[in-house]
N, C-alpha and C positions, 0 to 999 in steps of 0.2 A: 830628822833621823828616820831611816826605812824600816820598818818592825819587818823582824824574820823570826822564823820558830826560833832560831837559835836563840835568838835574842829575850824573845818572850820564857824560853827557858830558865836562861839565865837572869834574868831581871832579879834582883835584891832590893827589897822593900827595906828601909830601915826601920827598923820595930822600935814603938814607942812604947807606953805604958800600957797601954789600951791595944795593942798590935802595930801595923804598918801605921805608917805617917797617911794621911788621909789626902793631903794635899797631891805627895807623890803618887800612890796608885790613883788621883785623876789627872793627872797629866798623862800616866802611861796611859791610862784609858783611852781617854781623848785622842792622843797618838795612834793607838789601835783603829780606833776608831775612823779616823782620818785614812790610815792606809788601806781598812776595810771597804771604805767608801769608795776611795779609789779603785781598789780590785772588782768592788761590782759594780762600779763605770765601766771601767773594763773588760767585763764579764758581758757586761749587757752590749758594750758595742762589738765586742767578737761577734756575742750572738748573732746580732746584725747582720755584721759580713758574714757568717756562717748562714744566715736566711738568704741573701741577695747573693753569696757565690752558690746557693744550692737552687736556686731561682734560674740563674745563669746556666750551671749545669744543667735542668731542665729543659729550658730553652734551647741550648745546642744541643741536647740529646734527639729533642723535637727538629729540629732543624735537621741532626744526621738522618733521623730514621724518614724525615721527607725526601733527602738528598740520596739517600740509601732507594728508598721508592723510587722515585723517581729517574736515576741510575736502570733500577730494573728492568722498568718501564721503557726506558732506551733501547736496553739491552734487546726486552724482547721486539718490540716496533725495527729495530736492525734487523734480528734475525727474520721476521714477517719479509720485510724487504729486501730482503736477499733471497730467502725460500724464494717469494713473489718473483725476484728477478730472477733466478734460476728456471723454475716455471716456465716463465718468459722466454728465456731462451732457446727451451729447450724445447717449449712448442715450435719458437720460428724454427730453430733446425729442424727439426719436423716438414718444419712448412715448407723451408727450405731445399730439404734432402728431397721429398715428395716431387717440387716444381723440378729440381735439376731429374730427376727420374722420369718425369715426362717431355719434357724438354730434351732427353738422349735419347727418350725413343722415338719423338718427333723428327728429329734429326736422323736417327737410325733410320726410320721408315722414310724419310725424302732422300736420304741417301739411296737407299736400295731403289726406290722409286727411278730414280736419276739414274743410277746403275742400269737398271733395265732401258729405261729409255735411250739411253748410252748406248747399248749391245742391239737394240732393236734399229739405232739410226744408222751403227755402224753395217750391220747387215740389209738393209736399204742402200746406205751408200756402194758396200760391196758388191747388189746386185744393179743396182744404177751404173756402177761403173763395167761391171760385166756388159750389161745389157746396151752402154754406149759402146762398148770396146768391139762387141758383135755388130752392133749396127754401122763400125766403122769400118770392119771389115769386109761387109758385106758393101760398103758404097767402095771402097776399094778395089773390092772383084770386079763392081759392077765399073767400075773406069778401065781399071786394065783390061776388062773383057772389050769393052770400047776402043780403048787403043788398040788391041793385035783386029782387031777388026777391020 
């Protein structure tokens, strides 16, 4: 039988002369007793699981706030190498931009350079051609003055 307050309430000792019958209140005792004993097996292995799931809790709290750390630690070491890459980049464009700027005025300047050269052979050629074009007509004259001769 399970002892409950109710029960223990209502419990009715049969009164003898002397009071309760002495046999019955140790039976209920005993009774009591038995489900008392139970309740603090009970109590003590809750306890238990209340140590070992507060241990556990522990343990993964430790575990989040390394996971949590170590998260951050990503976090930051990402953004380092991004900055760093960014950095990176932005030097080479630099370095980049820099080379293509000299390299247009390398070009620029052989250009122009060329250019002149260009206009200086073309007026060479112009008076080369003048200067054959007179010396032809001068051997010219100098036949036909031979002919009417």
């Amino acid at each position: 039988m399970k002892i409950t307050p109710e029960l223990i309430e209502t419990k009715d000792f049969k009164t003898s002369m002397r009071g309760y019958d002495k046999r019955e209140v140790d039976i209920f005792l005993d009774e009591i007793i038995e489900e008392f004993e139970v309740l603090l097996k009970e109590k003590q292995k809750l306890r238990e699981e209340k140590d070992i799931l507060l241990n556990q809790l522990a343990h993964y709290k430790k575990i989040e706030n390394e996971l949590s750390e170590t998260f951050l630690k990503a976090q930051e070491s990402a953004d380092e190498i991004r900055a760093q890459a960014q950095a990176d980049y932005d030097a080479k464009m630099k370095q980049a931009d820099a080379f293509l700027m000299d390299a247009n005025s390398d070009v620029t300047h052989k250009m122009t350079s060329l250019e002149d050269k260009y206009n200086l052979l073309k007026i060479r050629y112009i008076e080369y051609r003048k200067s054959i074009k007179n010396d032809l007509k001068k051997q010219l004259e100098i036949l036909e003055q031979d002919i009417i001769e």
